[in-house]
N, C-alpha and C positions, 0 to 999 in steps of 0.2 A: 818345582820350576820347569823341568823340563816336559812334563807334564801338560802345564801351561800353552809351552813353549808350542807343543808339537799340534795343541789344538787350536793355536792362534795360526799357526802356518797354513795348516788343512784350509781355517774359514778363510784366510789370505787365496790360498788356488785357487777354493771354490770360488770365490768370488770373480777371480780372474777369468777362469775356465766359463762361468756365467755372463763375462762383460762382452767374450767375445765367443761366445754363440751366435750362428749365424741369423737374423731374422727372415725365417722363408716367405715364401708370397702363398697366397693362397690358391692350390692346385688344381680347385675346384673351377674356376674362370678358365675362361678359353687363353689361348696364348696370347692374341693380340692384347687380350684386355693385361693379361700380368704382364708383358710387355708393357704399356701404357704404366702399371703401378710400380714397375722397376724404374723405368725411365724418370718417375717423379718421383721416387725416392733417393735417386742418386744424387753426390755433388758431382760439382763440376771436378773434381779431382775424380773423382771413381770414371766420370765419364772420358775422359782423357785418355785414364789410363788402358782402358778396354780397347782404344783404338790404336795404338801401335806395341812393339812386343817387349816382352821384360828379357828373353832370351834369344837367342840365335832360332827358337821352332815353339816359341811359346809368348802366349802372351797372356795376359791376368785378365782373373773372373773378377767377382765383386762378392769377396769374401762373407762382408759385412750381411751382404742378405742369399746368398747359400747358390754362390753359382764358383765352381771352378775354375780353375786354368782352361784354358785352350791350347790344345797340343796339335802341331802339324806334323806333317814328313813328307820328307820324297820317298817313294815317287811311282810312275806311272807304273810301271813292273813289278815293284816290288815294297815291301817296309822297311826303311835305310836303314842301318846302323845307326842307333844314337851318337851325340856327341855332344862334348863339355859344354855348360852350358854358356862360353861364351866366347868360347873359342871351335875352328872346326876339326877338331883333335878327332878321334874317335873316343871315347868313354872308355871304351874296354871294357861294357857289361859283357858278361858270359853266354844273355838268355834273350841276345836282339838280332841271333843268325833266324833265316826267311828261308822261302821258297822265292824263287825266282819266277817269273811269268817269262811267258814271250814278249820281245818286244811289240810296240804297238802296231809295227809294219808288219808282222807277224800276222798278229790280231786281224787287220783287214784284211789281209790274205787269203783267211778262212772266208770270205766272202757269208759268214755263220754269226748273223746277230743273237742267237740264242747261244755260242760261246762267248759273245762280248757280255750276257746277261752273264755267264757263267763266273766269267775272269773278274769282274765287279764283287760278286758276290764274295769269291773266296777271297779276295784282296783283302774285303772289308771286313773276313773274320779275322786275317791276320792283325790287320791294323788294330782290331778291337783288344787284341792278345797284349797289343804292344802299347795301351790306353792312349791310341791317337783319332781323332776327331776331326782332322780335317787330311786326307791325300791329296796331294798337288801332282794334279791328275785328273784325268789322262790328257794328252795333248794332240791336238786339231789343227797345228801348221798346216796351211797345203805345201808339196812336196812342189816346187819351182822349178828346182833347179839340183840333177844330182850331186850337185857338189856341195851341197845343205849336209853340216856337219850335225845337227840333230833331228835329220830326217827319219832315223832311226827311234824315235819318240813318238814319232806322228802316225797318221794315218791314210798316206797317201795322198794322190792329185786329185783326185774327183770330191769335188763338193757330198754328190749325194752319197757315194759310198762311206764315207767319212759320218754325213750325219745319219745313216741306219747303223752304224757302227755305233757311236759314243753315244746314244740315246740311250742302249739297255746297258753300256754300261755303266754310266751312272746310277741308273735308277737300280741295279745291283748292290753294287757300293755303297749307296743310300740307304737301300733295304736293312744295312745292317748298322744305320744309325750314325752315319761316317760320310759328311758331306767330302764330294766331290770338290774338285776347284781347277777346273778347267781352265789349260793355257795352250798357248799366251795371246793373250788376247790384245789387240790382233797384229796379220802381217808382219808377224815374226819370223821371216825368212832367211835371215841370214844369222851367223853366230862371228863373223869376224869384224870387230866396231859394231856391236849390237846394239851399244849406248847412245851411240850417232848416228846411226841411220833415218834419215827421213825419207819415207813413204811416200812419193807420189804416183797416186796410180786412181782410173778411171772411176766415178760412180760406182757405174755397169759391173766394172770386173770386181771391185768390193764386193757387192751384195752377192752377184754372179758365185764367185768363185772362193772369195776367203771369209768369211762371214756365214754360210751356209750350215756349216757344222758346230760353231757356237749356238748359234740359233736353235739349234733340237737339241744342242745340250743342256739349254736353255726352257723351252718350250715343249717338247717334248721328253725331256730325260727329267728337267725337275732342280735343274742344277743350283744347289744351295751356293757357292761359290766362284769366283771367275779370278783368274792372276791378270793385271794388265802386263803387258810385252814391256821389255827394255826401251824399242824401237821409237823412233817418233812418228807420227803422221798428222799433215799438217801445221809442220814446226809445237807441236805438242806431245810432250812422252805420253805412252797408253796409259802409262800407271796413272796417269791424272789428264784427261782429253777429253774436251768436253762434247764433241761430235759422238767418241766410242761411247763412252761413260756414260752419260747425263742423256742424250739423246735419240741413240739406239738404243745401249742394250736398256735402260731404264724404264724409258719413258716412252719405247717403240714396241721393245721385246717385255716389257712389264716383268722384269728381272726385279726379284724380292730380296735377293740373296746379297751377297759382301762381295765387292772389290775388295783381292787382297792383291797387294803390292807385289812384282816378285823383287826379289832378294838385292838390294839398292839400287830397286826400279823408281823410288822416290825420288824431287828435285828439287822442288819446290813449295815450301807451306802455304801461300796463299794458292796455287792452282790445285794444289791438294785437298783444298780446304774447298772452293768450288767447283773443281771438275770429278767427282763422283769417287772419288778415291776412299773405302772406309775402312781399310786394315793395313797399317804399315810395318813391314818388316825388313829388316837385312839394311837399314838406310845406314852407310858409312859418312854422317854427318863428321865434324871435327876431327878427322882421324879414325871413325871405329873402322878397324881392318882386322887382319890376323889376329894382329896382339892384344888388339886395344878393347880393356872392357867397361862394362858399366857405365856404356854412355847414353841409356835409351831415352833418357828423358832428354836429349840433344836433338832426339828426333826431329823430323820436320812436323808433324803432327802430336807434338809433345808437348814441352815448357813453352815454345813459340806459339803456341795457338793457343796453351792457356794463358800464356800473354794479352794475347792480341785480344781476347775476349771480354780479360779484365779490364784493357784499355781503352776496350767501347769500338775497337778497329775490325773486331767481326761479331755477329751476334750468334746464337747457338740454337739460330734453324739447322746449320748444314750439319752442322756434330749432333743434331737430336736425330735427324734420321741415319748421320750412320751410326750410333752408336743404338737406335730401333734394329737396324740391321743386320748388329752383333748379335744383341741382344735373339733374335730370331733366330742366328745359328746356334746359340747356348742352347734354348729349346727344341731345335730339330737333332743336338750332337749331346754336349754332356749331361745338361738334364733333362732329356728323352729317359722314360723309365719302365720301357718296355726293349731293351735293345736287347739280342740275341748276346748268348756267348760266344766269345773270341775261340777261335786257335791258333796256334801255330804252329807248322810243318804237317798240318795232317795229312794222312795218307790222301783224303779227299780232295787236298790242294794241292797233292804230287800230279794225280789221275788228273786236274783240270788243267794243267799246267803242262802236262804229256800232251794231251786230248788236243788242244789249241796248237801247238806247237806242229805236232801230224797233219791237224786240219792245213796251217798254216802251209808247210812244204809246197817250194813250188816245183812241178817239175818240167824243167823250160826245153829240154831236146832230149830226143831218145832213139836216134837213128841204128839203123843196122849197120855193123862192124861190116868195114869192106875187107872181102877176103885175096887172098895173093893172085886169085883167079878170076880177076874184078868180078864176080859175083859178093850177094853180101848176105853173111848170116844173122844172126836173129842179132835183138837188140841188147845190150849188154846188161842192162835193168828191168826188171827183178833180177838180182845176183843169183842165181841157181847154186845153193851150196852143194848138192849132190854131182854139178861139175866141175866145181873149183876147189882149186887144191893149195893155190899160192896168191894169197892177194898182200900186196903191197902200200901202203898207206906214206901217204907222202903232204907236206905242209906243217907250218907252224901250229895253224889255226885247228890242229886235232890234235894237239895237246897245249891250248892256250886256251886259260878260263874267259868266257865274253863277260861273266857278271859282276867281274870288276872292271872299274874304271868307265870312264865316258863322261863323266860331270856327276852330275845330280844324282843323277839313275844311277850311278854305282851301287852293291848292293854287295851284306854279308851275308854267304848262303849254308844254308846246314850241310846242302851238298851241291857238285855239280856234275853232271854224267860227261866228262868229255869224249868228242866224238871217236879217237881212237880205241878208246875203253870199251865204246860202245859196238863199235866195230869187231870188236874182238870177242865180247861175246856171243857170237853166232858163230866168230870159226876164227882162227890161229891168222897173226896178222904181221907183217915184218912192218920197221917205218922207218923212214929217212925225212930228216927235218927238210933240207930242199930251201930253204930261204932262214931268213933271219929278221924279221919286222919288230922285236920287239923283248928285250930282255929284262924289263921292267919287272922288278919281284915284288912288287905292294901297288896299290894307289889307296890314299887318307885310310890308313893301318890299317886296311886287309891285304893278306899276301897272296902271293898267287898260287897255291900249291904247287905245282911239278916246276921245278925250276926250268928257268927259256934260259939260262947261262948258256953260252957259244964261243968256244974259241977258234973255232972250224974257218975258213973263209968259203966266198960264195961259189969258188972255184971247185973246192972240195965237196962242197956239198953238192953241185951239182952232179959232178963226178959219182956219189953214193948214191942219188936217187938213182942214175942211167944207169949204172952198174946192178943195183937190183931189181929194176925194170925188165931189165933183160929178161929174167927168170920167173917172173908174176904172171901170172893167169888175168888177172885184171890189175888196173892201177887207180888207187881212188884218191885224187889230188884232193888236198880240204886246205882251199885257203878262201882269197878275196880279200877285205880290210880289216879294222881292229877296232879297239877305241882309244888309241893312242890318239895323244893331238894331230891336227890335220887330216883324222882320220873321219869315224862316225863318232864325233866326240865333242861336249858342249863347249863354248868357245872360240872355236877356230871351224872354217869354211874345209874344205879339200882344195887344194894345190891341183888339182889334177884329173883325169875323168880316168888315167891310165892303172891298172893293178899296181899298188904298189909294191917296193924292195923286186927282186929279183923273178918275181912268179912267172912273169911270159917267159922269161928265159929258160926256165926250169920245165914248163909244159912243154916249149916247141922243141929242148933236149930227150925230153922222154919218147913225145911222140914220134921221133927218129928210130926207138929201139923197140916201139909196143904202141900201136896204135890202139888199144883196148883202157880206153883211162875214159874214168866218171869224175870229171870237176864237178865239186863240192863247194859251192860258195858262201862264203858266209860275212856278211853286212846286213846294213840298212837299206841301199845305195846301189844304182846300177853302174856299173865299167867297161870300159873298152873291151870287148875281147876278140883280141885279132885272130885268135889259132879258131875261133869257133866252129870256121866248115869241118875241121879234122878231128875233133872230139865228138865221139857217138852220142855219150848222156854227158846233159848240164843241169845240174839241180840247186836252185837256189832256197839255202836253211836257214837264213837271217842268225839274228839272235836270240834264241829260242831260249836261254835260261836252264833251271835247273836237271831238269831232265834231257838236255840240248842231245848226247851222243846215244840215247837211248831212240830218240823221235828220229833221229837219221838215220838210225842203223834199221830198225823196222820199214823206213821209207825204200832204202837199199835193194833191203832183204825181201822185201814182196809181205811183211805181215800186215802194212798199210798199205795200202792201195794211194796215191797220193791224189790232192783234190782242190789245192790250194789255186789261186787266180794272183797272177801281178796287181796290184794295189799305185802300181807306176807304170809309163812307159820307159822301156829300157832302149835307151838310143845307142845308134852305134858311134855314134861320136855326139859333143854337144850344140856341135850347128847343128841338130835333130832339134834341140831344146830352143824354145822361141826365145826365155830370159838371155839368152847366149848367141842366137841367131841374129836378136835386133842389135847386139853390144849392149844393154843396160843391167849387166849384172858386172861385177858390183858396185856399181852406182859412181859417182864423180864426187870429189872433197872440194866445198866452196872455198872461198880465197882465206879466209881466215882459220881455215884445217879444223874447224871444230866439230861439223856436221856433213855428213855426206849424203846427197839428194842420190836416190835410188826412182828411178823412173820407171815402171812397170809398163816398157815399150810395146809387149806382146800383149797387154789387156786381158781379155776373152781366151786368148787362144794358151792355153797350160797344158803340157800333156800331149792326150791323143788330139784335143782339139788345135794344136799344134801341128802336128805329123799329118793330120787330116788334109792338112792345105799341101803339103808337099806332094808332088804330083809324082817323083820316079824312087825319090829314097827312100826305103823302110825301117821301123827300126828294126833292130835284133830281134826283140820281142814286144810284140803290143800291149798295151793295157788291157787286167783281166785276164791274157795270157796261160794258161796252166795246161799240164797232160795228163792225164793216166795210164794205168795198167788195163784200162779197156776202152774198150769205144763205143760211144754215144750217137744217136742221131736223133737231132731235132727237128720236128715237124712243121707242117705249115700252120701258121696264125691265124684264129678265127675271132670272129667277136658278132653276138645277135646284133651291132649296127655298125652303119656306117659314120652316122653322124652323131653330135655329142654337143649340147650347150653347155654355158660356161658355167651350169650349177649340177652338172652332172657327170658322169665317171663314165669311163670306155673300159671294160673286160676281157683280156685277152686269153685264150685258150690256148696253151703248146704242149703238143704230145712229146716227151721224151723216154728214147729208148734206150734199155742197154744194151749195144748190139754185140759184147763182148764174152769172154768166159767167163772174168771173174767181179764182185761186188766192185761198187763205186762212186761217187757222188758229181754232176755235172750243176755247172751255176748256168742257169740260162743268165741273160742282159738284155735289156729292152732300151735301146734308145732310142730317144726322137729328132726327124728332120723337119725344120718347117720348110716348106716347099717354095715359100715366098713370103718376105719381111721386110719389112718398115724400115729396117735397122739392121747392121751387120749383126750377123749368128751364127758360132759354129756349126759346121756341117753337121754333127751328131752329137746330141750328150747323151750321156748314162740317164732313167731316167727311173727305172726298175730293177731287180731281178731277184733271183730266186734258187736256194741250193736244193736237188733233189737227189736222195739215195736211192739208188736201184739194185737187185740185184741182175744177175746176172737174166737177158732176155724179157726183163719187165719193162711195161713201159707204164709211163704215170704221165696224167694232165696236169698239168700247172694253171694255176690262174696266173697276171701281172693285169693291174689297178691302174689305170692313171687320171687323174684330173685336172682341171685348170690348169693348176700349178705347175705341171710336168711341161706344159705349153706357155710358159710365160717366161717373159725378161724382164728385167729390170729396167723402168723407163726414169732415165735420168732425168729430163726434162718434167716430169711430173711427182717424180717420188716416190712410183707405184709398180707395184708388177703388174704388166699389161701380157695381155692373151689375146695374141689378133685372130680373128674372124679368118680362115681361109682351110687350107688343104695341108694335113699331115701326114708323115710316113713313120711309123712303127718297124724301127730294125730288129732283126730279136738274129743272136748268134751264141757263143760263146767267148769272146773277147772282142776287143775293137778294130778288128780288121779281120775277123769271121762272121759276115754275117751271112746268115742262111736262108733268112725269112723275112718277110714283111708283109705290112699290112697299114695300105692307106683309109685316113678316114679327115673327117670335116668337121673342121670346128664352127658352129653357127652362132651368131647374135643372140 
């Protein structure tokens, strides 16, 4: 009997085991076409379920005929920490600590689209390590206004430098079978009532200005995904807008890929259901919040719309193309069957992760120390260890980890090099904490290592840093923001343009007792800085990630030469900034408090084309902005013509030399003036450029390209980009308010 027993059970599994084997499709057909045989094999149940998620970072394949889960993650920097799957606990797997990347303001700072190729690349072996298939990433906010609490995400003010940035890295990140999912799409400028905000703002400056760098992530990067923004525009949230959605990027931009929702960017089932929206996630329908699980079929794209189908009140055109949609990511992500192997933490991703971060350094002043005898000697950077014998290291932020906390981006890392550690290894280093921003020992269960605990007051501390000021050879301040809230943190706006906690306090005590101090900044974010005429070197290190105090201490120490460009204009107060100069930030709450209209008063003018107009004020430092350890001269601008029609290219020739001792890399910048227009135009945009290493007394030619497109606006009144007929000028410098060169020419009918 038992016998029997155990050979009835075996045909029992087997049978089971056999019922639910997957049915493949056939591999032989091209995608579209197995697409088209999946699409018509499914029910309407299967197809339902593909479009919105079963977990807090996942949503369901289609078992039945042999496609997987779909797994995402944050984020732009790095592969997050898992968490529960339906709560956002942390898991507390052992084997989901990363490498950290630079931040993305980082990233365009290297003014190096072949490190954007880079940073894509290794991301997506990690992601591959960690079986995720889609990064929600990288993001393409323009920078508005610096008191953009996830400015530090993005990539800066300028439309073009933005989209030769995110093109390769996508197409990086791709490479290794890992669609991208570019956000937030769009006019996601602000993080305080993110939910409420409605967008109004010009044609022109759309296309112009915030729209640019979707569009190559798009069209030239290849972008398999796009997240729609919180925000509304046009009293329509993005995650469901049928201007953004259905009209641009669909049916303008011939975008193949999946809208996905971000994380209870949903609101709506029926504008869900026709405004372009095909992957919903994060919707806190009936209550799903912290605690609340197992409500996804409450979705707005869930039980309501296989409702509404059954009931005859929609038909399943819109759900067959997005679930076509899905379907196309399944093929380009889980079942792609040529995908590279994953890693994770390898040494390859330490090195690209150093590499960016160095490029990244900006280094924004480096005057000569005035001596007692108003004469001045040399510049305080490169640190010469053979004459320093006492350096003192003063700030929270050099021994405070940046790659936790901030929102999303937070990240759990195998290591983090903080910047006094870092310091420390080239020479013996004293530190006095000097402020207190932040004693926060975790954010979403990772801790912070080196405890920020403080019983001290600011009195005291200040007291310790001046006290050992006294006696230092040099002083290298490491503060700037954090990512607490209100700080560069998803969420909430900045309070303020000012340093915050105690810092000015603490520089203009020191530089009473030692005027030899290197401020070391560290944000996303530009700030006030009133001591600036009296500090020699100011160098801005963002949030550089894992390798963070190892990439400063080499910038320091003279072993990198530094080369990195501002990605922003850094004003010295925010009447600099046009969103703050017209009053339309942050926007006004209508009568009934539910939505507040943000009016993009400054249009066109973001940025340097902001300060452009300003006739006596400057800011701190211009956009593009960077120094080195040597000096460059660039020559004048040739091209075999003068004139160019509209189906043909202008070639610019620039000699760059190095006219210094040691190696170093200069970005030339090519922007254009139109001489005369139809229509208001900023004075100059970016419109080219190009990093070149030298060594020491070489000089190299550069090419810079431009066509049509480098000459055209956006005509609201037509729908088109228009290239008028007349006379141009070609500026070519190193930042936007060095220009060196030019070169006029004629654009003809």
């Amino acid at each position: 009997m038992k016998k029997i027993a155990i050979v009835l059970l075996s045909l029992t599994m087997t049978t089971v085991i056999q019922a639910q084997k997957p049915v493949y499709l056939d591999e032989s057909k091209p995608i579209e076409q197995r697409i088209d045989d999946a699409l018509n094999r499914m029910t309407l149940d299967e197809k339902i379920a593909v479009i919105h998620a079963q977990s807090k970072f996942s949503s369901p394949g289609v078992k039945r005929l042999g496609f997987p889960d779909l797994w995402t993650d944050d984020g732009p920097h790095g592969v997050r920490p898992d968490v529960l799957w339906d709560e956002w606990e942390q898991a507390g797997q052992t084997n989901d600590s990363c490498v950290a990347f630079p931040a993305l303001t980082c990233l365009a700072a290297t003014w190096n689209p072949d490190l954007a190729r880079l940073y894509g690349e290794s991301l997506g072996e990690e992601a591959l390590y960690r079986n995720k298939s889609v990064m929600l990433g990288p993001g393409v906010n323009i920078y508005r206004t610096p008191l953009g609490g996830r400015n530090f995400e993005y990539m800066g003010e300028d439309p073009l430098l933005a989209s030769r940035m995110v093109a390769p890295y996508v197409q990086g990140l791709q490479s290794m079978g890992v669609a991208a999912c570019v956000k937030h799409y769009a006019l996601n400028n602000d993080e305080e009532y993110r939910h409420q905000v409605n967008v109004v703002v010009s044609d022109r400056a759309l296309h112009e200005i915030y729209l640019p760098a979707f569009k190559a992530a798009v069209q030239e990067g290849g972008a398999w995904a796009i997240m729609g923004a919180y925000n509304l525009y046009k009293d329509q949230h993005n995650c469901h807008n049928d201007i953004m959605l259905n009209k641009i990027l669909k049916h303008d931009w011939g975008f193949d890929g999946v809208v996905i929702s971000d994380w209870g960017g949903c609101h709506n089932t029926d504008e869900a259901i026709k405004n372009g929206l095909d992957l919903e996630f994060g919707s806190w329908t009936d209550g799903l919040t912290m605690g609340k699980t197992n409500a996804y079929d409450l979705y707005y794209m869930a039980d309501a719309y296989k409702k509404g189908i059954r009931e005859g009140r929609y038909t399943t055109k819109e759900l067959d193309d997005k679930v076509r949609r899905v379907l196309r990511l399944f093929y380009r992500t889980t079942m792609r069957k040529d995908k590279p192997y994953g890693f994770l933490c390898s040494e390859s991703h330490y090195d690209a992760a150093l590499k960016i971060a160095q490029e990244g350094i900006v280094l924004l002043q480096n005057n000569k120390v005035k001596l007692k005898n108003k004469k001045y000697g040399e510049a305080l950077l490169p640190i010469d260890i053979t004459k320093t014998k006492k350096i003192l290291v003063v700030g929270e932020n050099a021994i405070k980890m940046m790659t936790v906390g901030g929102g999303s981006s937070s990240l759990k890392v195998q290591r983090e090099i903080l910047p006094l550690d870092g310091i420390r290894s080239y020479l013996p280093a004293d530190y006095a904490r000097g402020y207190v921003g932040d004693t926060v020992q975790s954010y979403n269960g990772v801790t912070v290592g080196r405890s920020l605990y403080e019983t001290r007051s600011q009195a005291e501390l200040t007291a310790e840093a001046v006290e050992k000021a006294r006696e230092a050879d040099i002083v290298i301040f490491i503060g700037g923001l954090n990512k607490s809230d209100y700080q560069d943190c998803e969420g909430h706006d900045r309070k303020s343009y000012d340093l915050p906690y105690a810092q000015n306090e603490v520089i203009e005590a020191i530089l009473k007792v030692n005027p030899r101090l290197v401020y070391v900044n560290i944000s996303g974010n530009g700030a006030a800085l009133p001591w600036l005429s009296k500090v020699p070197a100011v160098v801005q290190a963002w949030y550089i990630g894992s390798e963070s105090g190892k990439a400063i201490a080499s910038v320091l120490f003279g072993d990198v030469n530094p080369s990195g460009k501002l990605p922003f204009t850094w004003y010295a107060s925010l009447g600099q900034c046009g969103a703050h100069a017209t009053g339309s930030f942050p926007g006004t709450w209508r009568e009934d408090h539910k939505i507040i209209d943000e009016e993009y008063k400054e249009g066109l003018f973001v940025g340097y084309r902001w300060t452009d107009r300003l006739k006596k004020e400057k800011p701190l430092f211009p956009f593009g902005h960077g120094l080195s350890y040597t000096t460059f001269k660039i020559g004048k601008a040739t091209s075999d013509k003068t004139k160019m029609t509209a189906d043909e290219e202008l070639t610019l020739t620039i000699p760059v030399t190095n006219t210094g001792s040691v190696a170093g890399a200069e970005t030339v910048q090519l922007y254009i003036h139109d001489k005369k227009s139809s229509v208001e135009r900023p004075y100059k945009e970016l419109k080219a450029f190009r990093k070149v290493f030298l060594q020491p007394g070489e000089t190299q030619e550069i090419t810079l390209t431009i066509n049509k497109s480098a000459l055209s606006f956006y005509n609201d009144k037509t729908g088109q980009w228009t290239a008028e007929a007349g006379g141009f000028e070609a500026l070519i410098g190193n930042s936007a308010h060095n220009l060196v060169s030019s070169f006029s020419f004629t654009l003809e009918q």
